[in-house]
C-alpha positions as CSV (number, residue, x, y, z in Angstrom):
1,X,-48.2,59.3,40.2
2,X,-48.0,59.6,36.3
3,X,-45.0,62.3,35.7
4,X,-45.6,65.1,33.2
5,X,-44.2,64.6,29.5
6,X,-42.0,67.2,28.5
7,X,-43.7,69.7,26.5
8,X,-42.3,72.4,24.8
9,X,-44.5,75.7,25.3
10,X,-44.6,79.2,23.6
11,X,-43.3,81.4,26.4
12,X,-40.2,78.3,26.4
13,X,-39.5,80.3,23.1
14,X,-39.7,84.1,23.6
15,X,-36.2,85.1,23.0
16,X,-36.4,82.7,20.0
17,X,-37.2,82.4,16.4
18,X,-40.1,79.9,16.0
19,X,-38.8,76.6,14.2
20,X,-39.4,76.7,10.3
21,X,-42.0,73.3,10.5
22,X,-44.1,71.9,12.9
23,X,-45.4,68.5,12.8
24,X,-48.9,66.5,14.0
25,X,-49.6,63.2,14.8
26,X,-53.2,62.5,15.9
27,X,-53.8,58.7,17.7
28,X,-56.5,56.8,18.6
29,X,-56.4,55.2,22.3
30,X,-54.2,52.0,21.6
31,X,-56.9,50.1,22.0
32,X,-58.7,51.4,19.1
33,X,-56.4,51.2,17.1
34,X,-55.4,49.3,13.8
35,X,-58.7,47.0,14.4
36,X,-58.4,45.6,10.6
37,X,-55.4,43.5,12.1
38,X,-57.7,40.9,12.6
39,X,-55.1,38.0,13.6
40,X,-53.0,40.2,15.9
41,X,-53.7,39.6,19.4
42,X,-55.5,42.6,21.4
43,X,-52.6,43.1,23.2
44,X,-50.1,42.6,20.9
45,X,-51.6,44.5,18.5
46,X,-51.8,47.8,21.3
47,X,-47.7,47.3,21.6
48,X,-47.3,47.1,17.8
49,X,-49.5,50.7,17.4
50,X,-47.8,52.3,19.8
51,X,-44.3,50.6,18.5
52,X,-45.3,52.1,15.4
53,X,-46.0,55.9,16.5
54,X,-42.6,56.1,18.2
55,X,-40.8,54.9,15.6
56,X,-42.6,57.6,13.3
57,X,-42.3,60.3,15.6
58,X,-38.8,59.9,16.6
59,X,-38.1,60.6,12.8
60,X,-40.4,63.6,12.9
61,X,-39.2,65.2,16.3
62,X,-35.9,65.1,14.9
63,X,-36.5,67.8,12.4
64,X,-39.5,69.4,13.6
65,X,-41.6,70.9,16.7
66,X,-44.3,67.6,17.5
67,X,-47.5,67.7,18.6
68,X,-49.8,64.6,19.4
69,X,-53.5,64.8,19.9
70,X,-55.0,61.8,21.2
71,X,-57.5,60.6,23.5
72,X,-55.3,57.9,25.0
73,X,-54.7,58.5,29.2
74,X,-50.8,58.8,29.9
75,X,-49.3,58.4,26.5
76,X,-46.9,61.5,27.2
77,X,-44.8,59.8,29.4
78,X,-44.3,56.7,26.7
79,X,-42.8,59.4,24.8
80,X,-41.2,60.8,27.6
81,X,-39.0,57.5,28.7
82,X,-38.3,56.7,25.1
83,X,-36.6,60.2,25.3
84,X,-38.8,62.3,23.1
85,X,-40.1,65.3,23.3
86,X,-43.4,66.5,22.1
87,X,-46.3,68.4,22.8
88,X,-49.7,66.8,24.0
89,X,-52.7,68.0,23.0
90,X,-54.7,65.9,25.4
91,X,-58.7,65.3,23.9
92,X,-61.4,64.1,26.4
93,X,-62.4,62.2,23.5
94,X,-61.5,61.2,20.5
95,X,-62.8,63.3,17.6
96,X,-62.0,61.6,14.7
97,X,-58.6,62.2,12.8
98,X,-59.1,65.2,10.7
99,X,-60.2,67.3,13.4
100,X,-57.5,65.9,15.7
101,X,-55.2,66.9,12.9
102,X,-56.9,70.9,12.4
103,X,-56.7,71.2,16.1
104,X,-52.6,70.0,16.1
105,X,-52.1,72.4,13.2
106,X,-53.7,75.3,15.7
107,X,-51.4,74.6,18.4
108,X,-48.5,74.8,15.9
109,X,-49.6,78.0,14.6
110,X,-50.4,80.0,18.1
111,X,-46.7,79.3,18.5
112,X,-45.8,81.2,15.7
113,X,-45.2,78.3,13.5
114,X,-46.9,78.5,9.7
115,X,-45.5,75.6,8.4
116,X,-47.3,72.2,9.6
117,X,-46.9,69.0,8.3
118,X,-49.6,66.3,9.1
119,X,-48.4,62.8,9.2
120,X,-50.1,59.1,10.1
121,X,-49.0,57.3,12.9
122,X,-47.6,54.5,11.4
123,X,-44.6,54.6,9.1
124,X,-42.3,52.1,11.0
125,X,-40.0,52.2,8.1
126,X,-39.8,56.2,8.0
127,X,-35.9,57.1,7.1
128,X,-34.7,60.8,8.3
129,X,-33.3,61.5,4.8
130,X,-36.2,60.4,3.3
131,X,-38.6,62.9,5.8
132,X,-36.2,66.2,5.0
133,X,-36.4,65.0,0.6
134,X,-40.6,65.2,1.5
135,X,-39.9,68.6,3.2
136,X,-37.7,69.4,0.5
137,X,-39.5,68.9,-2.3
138,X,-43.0,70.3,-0.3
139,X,-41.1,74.0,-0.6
140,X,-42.4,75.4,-3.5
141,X,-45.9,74.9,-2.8
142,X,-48.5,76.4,-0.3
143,X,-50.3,72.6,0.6
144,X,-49.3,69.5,-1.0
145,X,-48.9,65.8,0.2
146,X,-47.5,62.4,-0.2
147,X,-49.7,59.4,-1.4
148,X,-49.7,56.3,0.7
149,X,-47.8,52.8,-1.2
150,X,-51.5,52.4,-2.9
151,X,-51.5,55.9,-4.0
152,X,-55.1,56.0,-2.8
153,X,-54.2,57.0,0.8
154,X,-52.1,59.7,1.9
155,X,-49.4,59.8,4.5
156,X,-48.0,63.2,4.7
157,X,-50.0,66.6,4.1
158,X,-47.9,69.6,4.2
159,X,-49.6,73.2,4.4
160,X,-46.8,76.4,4.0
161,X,-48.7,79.7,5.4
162,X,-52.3,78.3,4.5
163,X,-55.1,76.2,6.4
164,X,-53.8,72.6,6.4
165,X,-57.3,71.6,5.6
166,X,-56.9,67.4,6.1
167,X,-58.8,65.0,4.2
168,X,-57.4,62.0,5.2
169,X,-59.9,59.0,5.5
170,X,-60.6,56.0,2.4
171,X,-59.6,57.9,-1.2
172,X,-57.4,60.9,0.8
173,X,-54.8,60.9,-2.3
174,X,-58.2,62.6,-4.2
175,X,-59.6,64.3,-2.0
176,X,-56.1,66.0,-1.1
177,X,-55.9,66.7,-4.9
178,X,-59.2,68.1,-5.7
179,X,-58.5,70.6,-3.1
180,X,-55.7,71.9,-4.4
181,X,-53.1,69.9,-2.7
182,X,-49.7,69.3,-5.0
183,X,-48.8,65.3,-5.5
184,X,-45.7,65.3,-4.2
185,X,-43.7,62.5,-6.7
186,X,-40.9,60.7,-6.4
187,X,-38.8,62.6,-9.8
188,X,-39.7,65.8,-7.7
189,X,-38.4,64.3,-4.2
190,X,-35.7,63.1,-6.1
191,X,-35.8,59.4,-5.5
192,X,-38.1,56.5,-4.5
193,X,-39.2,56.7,-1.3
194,X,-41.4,53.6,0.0
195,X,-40.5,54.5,3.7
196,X,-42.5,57.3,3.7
197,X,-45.7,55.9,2.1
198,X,-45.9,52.4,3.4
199,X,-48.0,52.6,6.1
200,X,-49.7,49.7,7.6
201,X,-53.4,49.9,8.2
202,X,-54.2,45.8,7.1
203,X,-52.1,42.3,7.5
204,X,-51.2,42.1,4.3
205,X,-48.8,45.9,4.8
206,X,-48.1,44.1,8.2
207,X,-46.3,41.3,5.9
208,X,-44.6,43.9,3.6
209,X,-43.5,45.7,6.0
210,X,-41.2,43.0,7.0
211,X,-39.1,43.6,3.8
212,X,-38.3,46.7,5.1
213,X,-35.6,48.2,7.4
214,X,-37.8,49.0,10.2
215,X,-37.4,51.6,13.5
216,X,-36.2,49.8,16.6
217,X,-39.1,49.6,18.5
218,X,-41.6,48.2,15.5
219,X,-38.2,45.5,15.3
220,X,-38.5,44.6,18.6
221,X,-42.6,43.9,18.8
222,X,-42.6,41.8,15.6
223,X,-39.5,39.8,16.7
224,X,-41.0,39.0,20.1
225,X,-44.3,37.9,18.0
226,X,-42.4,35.8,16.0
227,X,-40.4,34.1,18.7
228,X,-43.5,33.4,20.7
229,X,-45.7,32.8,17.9
C-alpha cells in the first residue's frame, strides 16, 4: 500500500501567519520526460528526471511552501522518503505546463499565500544562496523572472500579489517580457548566478552540467551512468 506524502494543508496553519512565498513545480510523468535526451537510456533517463526535481526542490522547500502538480502515480512518497515535504496537486492527466503551473499558483493563494514563485524541474546545480539573491532581487517588482543560460528560456517566474500568468514554452524569456514581467539580471541579483538558469532540457546542457557542483542525487545518477557506461 502506497503511504500518503506529507502535505501541508490550510487548516495545518490556522493559528499561523501564512509563509511570505510559495513555490510550484509542475512535472510530467517520468516517463515523459526530458525526451530530447536522445542517448540516455529510457530508464536511465526516468532516474536522471526525477534526480533532477529533488535536487531542485530540496533547494526550494527549504525557503518556501512547495507544491507539485503532476500526472505521475505515487511521486509523493519519492519526496516523502527523501524527507521532503510538499504539497501534491495530483492531475488525472497532464495538462501541459503552464496550466499545471496557474493551477499550483491557486493552491498557493487559497492558502493565503500571494507570493508564488514558478520554477522548472530541473536545476540540478540550484545553490540556496543563489535561490534567496533571486527572491531578493524579485522584491521590488509585482512579476518578474529569471532567463534560462540561453537567455531565451526562463527558469524562474516570480508574481508578488498579481496573477502569475506563466509563459514558459520555446522563446519564454520574451514572452515573460512582453507581458510585463521584470528581467531579473545578474548586477540586480548582485552576482552571477549560472545555478539558477542552467537547466538541462538537451545533451549538450547534460555535458555542461557536469562542470558544475551538482545536488546529491543528480551526482549519484550520472556517476552510476558513468561507471556502467
Amino acid at each position: 500500500m502506497e503511504r500518503s506524502p506529507r502535505l501541508i494543508h490550510p487548516a495545518d496553519q490556522a493559528d499561523r501567519q501564512p509563509p511570505e512565498l510559495g513555490a510550484v513545480v509542475a512535472i510530467k510523468p517520468l516517463g515523459q520526460a526530458k525526451t530530447r535526451l536522445a542517448t540516455v537510456p529510457g530508464p536511465l533517463r526516468r532516474e536522471l528526471v526525477l534526480a533532477m526535481l529533488l535536487d531542485t526542490v530540496r533547494v526550494l522547500s527549504g525557503v518556501a511552501r512547495t507544491v507539485i502538480v503532476t500526472a505521475e502515480p505515487g511521486l509523493g512518497r519519492r519526496f516523502d522518503d527523501h524527507g521532503l515535504t510538499v504539497q501534491i496537486v495530483q492531475e488525472t492527466e497532464p495538462t501541459g505546463l503552464n496550466q499545471a503551473l496557474r493551477a499550483g499558483a491557486e493552491a498557493l493563494q487559497q492558502q493565503g499565500i500571494r507570493r508564488v514563485l514558478a520554477c522548472v524541474a530541473d536545476l540540478p546545480a540550484l545553490r540556496a544562496e543563489t535561490l534567496r539573491g533571486v527572491i531578493a532581487a524579485a522584491g521590488p517588482h509585482p512579476r518578474s523572472f529569471l532567463a534560462d543560460a540561453d537567455g531565451v528560456g526562463t527558469t524562474m517566474l516570480i508574481a508578488d500579489g498579481v496573477a502569475l500568468d506563466p509563459r514558459f514554452g520555446p522563446g519564454s524569456a520574451a514572452a515573460h517580457r512582453d507581458s510585463g514581467a521584470v528581467p531579473l539580471l545578474d548586477d540586480a541579483i548582485g552576482r552571477s548566478v549560472p545555478d539558477a538558469r542552467r537547466d538541462v532540457d538537451t545533451e549538450d546542457d547534460l555535458a555542461e552540467i557536469g562542470r558544475y557542483d551538482l545536488g546529491p542525487e543528480t551526482r549519484a545518477v550520472l556517476n552510476g551512468w558513468t561507471r556502467t557506461a
